[in-house]
N, C-alpha and C positions, 0 to 999 in steps of 0.2 A: 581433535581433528579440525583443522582449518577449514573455511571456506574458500576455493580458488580464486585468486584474485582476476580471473578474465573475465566471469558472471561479473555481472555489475547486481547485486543483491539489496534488494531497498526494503527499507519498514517504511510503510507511507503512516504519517502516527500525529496523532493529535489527542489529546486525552477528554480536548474536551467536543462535544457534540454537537451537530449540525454546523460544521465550517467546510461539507464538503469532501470528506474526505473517502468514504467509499466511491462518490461519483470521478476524484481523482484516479483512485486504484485502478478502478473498471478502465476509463478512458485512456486512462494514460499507458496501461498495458494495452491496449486495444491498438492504441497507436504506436505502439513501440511494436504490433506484431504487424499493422499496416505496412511498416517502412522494412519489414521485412526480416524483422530481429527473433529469433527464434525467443516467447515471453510465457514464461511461469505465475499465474498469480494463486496466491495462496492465500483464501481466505480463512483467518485464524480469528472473524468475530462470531460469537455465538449465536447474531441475529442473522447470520446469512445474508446478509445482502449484498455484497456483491455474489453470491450465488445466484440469489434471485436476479439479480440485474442483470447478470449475462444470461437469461430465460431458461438459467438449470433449474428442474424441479425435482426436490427429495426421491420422485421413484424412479427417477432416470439415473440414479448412481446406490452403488453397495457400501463403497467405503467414502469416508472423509478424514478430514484433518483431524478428527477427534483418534480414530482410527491409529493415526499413523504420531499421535503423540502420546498416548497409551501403548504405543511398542508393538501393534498391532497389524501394522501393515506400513509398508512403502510408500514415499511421494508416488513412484510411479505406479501402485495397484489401486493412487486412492487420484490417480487423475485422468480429466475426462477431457476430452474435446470439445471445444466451442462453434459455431457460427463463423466467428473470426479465425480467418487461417493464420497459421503460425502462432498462437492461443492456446493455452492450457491450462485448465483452473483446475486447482484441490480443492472443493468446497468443504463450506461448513455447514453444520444443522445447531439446535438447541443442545445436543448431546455434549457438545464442548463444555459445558458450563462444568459437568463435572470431573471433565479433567485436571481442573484447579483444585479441586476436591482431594482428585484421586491420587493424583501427584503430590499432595503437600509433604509427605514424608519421603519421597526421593531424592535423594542424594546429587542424583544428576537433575532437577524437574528445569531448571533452566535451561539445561544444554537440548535441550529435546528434537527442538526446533533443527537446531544446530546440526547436530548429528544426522536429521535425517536428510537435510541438504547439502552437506555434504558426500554422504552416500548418494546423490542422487544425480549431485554434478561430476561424479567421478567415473558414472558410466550414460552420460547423457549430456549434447550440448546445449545447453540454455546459455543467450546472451543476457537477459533480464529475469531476474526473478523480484515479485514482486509480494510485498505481504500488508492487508487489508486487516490492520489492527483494531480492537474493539475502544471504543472511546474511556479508556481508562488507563493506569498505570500496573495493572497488576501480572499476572505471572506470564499469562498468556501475551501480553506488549514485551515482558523482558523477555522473554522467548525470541520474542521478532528480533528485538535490539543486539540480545546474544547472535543469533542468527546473522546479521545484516552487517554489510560493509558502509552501506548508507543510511542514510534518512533523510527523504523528505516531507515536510511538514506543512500541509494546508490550512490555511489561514486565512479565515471572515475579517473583513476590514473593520471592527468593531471595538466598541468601548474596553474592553477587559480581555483584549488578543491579546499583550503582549505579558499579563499577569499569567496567565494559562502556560504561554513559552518558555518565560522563564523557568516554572516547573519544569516545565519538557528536559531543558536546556540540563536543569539540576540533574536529573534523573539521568541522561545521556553522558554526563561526566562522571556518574556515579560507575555506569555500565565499564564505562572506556578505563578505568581507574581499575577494575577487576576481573571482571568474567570476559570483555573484549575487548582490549585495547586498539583495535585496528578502526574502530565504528568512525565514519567523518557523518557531519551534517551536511550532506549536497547544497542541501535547500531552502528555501521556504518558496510556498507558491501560494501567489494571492488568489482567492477565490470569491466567485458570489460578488465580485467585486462591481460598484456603483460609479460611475464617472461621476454622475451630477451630485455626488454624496461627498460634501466638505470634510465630515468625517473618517470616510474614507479615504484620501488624499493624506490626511494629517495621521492618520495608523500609519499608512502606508510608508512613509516619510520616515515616519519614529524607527519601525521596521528595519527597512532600508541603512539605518544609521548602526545597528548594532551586528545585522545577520547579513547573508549571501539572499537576495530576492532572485529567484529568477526572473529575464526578463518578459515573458509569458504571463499573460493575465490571462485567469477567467475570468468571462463575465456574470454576471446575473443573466439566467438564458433559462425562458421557457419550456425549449426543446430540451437542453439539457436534463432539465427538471424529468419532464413529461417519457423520456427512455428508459428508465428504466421500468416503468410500470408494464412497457413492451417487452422487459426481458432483453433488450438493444442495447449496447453503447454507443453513444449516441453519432458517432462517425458513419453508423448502418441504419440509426433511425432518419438521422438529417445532416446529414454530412454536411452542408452547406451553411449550418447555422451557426452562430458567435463561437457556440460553445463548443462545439465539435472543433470548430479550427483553432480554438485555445487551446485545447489538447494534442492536437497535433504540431498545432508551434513548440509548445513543450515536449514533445516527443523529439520533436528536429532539437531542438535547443540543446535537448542533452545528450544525444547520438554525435552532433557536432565535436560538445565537449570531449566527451569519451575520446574521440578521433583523436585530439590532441596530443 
């Protein structure tokens, strides 16, 4: 079963950690639901956090994404409402861990994902779905990858970004070569990013030369940091600050495109 192609379906994915990338997921859905896009995020890492960032706490829901990839329940009996209108997050807990476990001799353990989004856009409209991959390459990321028509990919302006991508890059030709062929890379989005950092300038540049950047920068942003410990993204904690409007330029950025 395909995924429809009017959802714009994104794995937000980077395997390696701290460049960013759940405070992407949160935001950038957040602002995708600001502008009024009806937005699905699906958190499929084991650490919860984008759970905890949008201030879900474990006894405020029954089911999760561990749930509903164990064959156990639907996207929509395992999703909850957010703070932000037009918001829908599937969270996740600790329990995920052993769906990689549980799955390893399924036949289908990749399609998992797949399947239940598909069943899910077949009787409900979502223009963004969005999925909050765990900083690694393993079953639970090919999941997203099978799953996903896109990917975007955030990226710290640093010494050993572009060694990190190229994996990514391996892995996503590996995907498109078998289990999806439909998968494009939208993206890369720089994050955490340092104007006064020469270093940064010169990733950025190397970057730039081989991938699609968006033109959207985050910055380095206190407040960005500082929201999720409120359970906020950060458009509700401080709308005003660098970081909230990097996300929402990228939300406009790619709503434009889609238009196209």
């Amino acid at each position: 079963m395909s995924v429809s192609k009017a959802c714009h379906v994104v794995a937000v994915v980077n395997q390696k950690g701290g460049v960013g990338k759940t405070t992407t997921a949160v935001n950038l859905a957040a602002s995708l639901a600001a502008a009024e896009r009806q937005t699905l995020l699906v958190d499929i890492d084991p650490q919860g956090n984008a759970t905890s960032g949008l201030g879900i706490r474990k006894e405020a829901f029954g089911k999760s994404i561990y749930d509903v990839m164990i064959g156990r329940a639907t996207l929509a009996e395992a999703s909850i409402a957010t703070e932000v209108r037009n918001l829908t997050l599937v969270p996740a807990t600790q329990d995920l861990v052993a769906a990689e476990i549980e799955l390893v001799d399924a036949t289908d353990r990749a399609l998992r994902l797949r399947e239940a989004v598909s069943a899910h856009l077949a009787k409900n409209k979502v223009d963004y779905v969005l999925f909050d991959c765990p900083p690694s390459l393993g079953l639970l990321t090919l999941n997203a990858l099978v799953a996903a028509n896109e990917v975007i990919v955030p990226l710290q302006c640093e010494y050993y970004a572009l060694e990190g991508l190229t994996h990514l890059m391996a892995t996503i030709d590996r995907v498109r070569g078998g289990l999806n062929p439909n998968i494009d890379v939208r993206g890369v989005v720089l994050t955490m990013f340092d104007p006064r950092n020469n270093l940064a300038h010169q990733v950025a540049s190397e970057v730039r030369g081989h991938f699609h950047v968006f033109d959207s920068i985050i910055p380095r942003n206190i407040r960005l940091s500082e929201a999720p410990s409120h359970g906020k993204p950060a458009l509700l904690y401080d709308v005003q600050s660098k970081g909230a409007q990097g996300y929402l330029s990228l939300a406009r950025e790619l709503i434009t495109q889609d238009a196209l």
